[in-house]
C-alpha positions as CSV (number, residue, x, y, z in Angstrom):
1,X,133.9,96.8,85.6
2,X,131.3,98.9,83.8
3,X,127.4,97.6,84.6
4,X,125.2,98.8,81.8
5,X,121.1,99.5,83.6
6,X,118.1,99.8,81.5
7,X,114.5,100.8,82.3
8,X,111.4,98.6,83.0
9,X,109.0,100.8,81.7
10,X,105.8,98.7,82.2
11,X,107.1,99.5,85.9
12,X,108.0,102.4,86.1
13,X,106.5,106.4,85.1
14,X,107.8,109.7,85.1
15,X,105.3,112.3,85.9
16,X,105.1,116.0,86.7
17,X,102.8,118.1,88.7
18,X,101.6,122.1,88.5
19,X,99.6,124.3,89.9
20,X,96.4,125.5,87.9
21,X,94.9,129.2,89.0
22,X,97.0,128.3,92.3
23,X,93.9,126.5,93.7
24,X,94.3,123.0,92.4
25,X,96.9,120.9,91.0
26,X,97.4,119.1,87.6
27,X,99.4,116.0,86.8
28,X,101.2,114.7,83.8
29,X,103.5,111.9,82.3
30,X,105.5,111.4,79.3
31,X,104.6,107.9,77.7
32,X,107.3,107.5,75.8
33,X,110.9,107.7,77.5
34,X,113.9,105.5,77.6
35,X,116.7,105.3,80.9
36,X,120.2,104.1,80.7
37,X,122.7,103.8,83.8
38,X,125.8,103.0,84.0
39,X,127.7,101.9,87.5
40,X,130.4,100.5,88.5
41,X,129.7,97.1,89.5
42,X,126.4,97.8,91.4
43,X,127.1,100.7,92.8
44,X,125.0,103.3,92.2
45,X,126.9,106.2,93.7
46,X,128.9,105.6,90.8
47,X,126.2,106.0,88.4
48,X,126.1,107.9,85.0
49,X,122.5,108.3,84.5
50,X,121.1,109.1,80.3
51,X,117.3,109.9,80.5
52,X,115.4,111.3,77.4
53,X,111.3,111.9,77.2
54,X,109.1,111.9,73.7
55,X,107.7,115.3,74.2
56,X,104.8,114.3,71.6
57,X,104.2,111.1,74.7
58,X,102.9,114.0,76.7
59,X,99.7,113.4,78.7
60,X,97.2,115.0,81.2
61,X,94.3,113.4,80.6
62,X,93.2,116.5,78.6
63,X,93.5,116.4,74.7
64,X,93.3,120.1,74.4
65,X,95.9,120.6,77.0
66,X,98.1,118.1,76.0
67,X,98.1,119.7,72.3
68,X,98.8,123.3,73.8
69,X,101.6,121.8,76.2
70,X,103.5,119.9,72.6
71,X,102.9,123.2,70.9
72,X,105.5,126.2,70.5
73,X,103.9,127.8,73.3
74,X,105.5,125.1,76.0
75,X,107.8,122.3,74.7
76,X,107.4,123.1,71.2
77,X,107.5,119.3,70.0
78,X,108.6,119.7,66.4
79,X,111.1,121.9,66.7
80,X,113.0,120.0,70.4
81,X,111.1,117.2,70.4
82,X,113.2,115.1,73.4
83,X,113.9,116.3,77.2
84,X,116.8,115.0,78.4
85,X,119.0,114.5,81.4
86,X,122.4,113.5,82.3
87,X,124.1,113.1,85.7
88,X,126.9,114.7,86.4
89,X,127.2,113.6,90.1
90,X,125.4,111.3,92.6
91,X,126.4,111.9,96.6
92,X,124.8,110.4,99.3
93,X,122.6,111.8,101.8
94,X,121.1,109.2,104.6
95,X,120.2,105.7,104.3
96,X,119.4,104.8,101.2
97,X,119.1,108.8,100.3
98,X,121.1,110.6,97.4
99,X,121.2,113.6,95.6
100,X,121.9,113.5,92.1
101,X,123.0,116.6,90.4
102,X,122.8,117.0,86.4
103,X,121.8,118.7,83.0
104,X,118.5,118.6,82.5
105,X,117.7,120.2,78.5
106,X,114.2,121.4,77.2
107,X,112.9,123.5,74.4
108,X,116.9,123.6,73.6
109,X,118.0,125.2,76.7
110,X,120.0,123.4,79.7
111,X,120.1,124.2,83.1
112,X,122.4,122.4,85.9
113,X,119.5,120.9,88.8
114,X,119.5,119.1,91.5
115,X,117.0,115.8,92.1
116,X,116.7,113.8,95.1
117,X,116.8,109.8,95.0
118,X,115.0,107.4,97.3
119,X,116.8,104.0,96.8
120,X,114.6,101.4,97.1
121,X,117.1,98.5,96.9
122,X,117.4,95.6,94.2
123,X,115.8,92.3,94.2
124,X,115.7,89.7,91.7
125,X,112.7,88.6,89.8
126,X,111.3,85.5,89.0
127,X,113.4,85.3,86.0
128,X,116.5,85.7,87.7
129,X,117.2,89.6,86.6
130,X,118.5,91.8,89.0
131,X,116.5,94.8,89.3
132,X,116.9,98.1,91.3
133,X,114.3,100.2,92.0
134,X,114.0,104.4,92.9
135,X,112.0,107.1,93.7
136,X,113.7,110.2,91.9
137,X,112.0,114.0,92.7
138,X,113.1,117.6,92.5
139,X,111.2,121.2,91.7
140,X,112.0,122.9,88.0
141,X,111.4,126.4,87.2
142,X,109.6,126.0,83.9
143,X,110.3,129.6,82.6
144,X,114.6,128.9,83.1
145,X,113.7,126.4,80.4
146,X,112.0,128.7,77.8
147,X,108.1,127.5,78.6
148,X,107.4,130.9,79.4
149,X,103.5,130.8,78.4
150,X,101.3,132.6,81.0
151,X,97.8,133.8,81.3
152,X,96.5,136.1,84.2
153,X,93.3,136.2,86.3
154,X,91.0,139.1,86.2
155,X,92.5,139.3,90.3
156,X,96.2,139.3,88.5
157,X,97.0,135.5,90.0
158,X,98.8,133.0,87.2
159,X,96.7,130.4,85.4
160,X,100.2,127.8,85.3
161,X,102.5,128.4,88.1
162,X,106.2,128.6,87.3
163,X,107.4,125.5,89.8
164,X,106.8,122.3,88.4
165,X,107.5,119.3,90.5
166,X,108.9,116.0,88.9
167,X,108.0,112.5,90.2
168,X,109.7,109.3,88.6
169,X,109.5,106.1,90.2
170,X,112.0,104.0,88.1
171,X,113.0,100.3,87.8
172,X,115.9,99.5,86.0
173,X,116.9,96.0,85.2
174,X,120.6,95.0,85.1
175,X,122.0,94.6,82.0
176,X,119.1,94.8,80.1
């Protein structure tokens, strides 16, 4: 029997992280992004995961950046304005430890990655919802993905670095 998961998003964010001049690091999150799972029963090995991000919900806490990063010089918003992901296979790893492989597509160009998935368990709320919570990580090369932008320092070192890290902490709510 197919379960159908959906996204809590006042409880949940997906965020990124990269490198600026190699010395410091900056963080991001889309705003806008919607989650859809579907198991068997509530198994979550089992899982078909659908993810998709607003690009134009992009945020640093920089209005200048964040109009640079939506521009065709990054994720070129108006042109591919969605990132999206879907798993192709979830295998476990350790207690409550996966890794979740899938298609992950930005700027029009998909790439096979790899993510790794803390399961934090399921509890129901006050409301008598079943809900299922996870810390979901993994390392993109932004260039394999057409974001190709770069400045150089007057010492040769990269103003963006190439690896960006993605953090998601997701709670999805049965049947929702």
């Amino acid at each position: 029997m197919k379960t159908n998961w959906s996204i809590d998003p006042s409880h949940s964010e997906i965020t990124f992280k990269v490198k600026h001049l190699v010395i410091s690091t900056v963080t991001g999150s889309f705003t806008k992004y919607d989650v859809k799972a579907e198991t068997d029963g509530d198994d979550f090995t089992s899982a078909r995961i659908f993810f998709s991000a607003d690009v134009n919900s992009i945020t640093t806490g920089n209005e200048q950046r964040d109009g640079h990063l939506k521009s065709p010089d990054f994720f070129d918003a108006e042109t591919h304005p969605l990132v999206t992901f879907v798993s192709n296979t979830i295998t476990k790893s350790g207690d409550d430890q996966f890794n979740m492989s899938g298609d992950l597509t930005m700027r029009g160009v998909t790439k096979a990655i790899d993510l790794q998935v803390e399961f934090g368990g399921t509890m129901k709320d006050p409301w008598g919802n079943l809900r299922a919570g996870f810390e979901i990580s993994g390392k993109i090369n932004r260039k394999e993905f057409g974001l190709h932008w770069s400045a150089a320092t007057e010492t040769g070192g990269l103003v963006v670095s190439d690896e960006v890290k993605l953090l998601c902490h997701v709670e999805l709510i049965k049947g929702a």
